[in-house]
C-alpha positions as CSV (number, residue, x, y, z in Angstrom):
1,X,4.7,-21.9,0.1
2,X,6.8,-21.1,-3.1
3,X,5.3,-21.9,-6.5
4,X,7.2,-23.1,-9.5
5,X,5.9,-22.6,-13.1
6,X,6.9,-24.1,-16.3
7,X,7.6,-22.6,-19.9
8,X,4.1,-22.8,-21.5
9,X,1.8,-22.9,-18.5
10,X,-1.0,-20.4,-18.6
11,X,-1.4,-17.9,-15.8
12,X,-3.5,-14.7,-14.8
13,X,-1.9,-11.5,-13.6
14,X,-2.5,-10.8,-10.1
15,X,-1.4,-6.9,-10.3
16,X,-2.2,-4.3,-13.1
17,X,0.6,-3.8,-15.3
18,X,1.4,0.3,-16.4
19,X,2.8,0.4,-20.2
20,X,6.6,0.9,-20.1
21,X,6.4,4.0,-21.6
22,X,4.8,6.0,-23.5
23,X,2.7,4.6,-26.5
24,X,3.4,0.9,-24.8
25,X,0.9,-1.7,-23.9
26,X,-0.7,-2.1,-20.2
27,X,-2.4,-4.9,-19.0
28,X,-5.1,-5.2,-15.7
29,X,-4.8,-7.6,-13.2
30,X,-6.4,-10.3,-14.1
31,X,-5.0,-10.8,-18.2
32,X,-4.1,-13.8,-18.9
33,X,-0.5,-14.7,-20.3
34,X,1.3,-17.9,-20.9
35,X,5.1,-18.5,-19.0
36,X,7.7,-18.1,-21.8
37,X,11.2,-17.7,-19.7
38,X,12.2,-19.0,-16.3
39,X,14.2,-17.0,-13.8
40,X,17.6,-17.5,-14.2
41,X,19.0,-16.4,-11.2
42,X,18.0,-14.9,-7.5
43,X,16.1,-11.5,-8.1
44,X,15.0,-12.4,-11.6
45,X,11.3,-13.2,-12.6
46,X,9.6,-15.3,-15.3
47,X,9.2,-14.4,-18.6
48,X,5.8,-13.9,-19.7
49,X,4.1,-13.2,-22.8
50,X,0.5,-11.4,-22.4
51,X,-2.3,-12.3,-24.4
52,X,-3.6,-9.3,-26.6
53,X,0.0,-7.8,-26.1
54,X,0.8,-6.7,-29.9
55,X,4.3,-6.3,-29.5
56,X,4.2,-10.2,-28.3
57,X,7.3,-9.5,-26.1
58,X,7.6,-10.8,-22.6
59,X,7.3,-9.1,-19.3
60,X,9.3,-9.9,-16.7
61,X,6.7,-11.3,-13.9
62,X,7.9,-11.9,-10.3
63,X,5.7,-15.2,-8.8
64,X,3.8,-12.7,-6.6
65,X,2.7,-10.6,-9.8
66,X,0.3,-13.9,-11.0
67,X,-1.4,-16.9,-10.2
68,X,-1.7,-20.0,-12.4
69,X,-4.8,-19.6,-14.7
């Protein structure tokens, strides 16, 4: 069954997330984040920001990667 989320829904990570590179942010599964982009095309994932990210910029989540919180 496929899920659709929608820009401002709150979700949960279901995977930890490694920091980028180095001096980056990481999150553990389980952080909880709040849909800020849509996929805009096959291959593409949601954008999402994480809460207690400092940088505030969105990671790119495929619908696998999190659950609805």
């Amino acid at each position: 069954m496929s899920t659709t989320y929608t820009i401002g829904q709150r979700v949960r990570t279901a995977i930890d997330l490694a920091p980028g590179w180095e001096g980056a942010w990481g999150a553990p599964a389980g952080t909880l984040g709040t849909v800020t982009g849509l996929p805009v095309g096959q291959g593409c994932g949601y954008g999402v920001v994480l809460d207690g990210d400092p940088d505030r910029l969105p990671v790119a989540l495929d619908p696998h990667e999190f659950t609805g919180a």
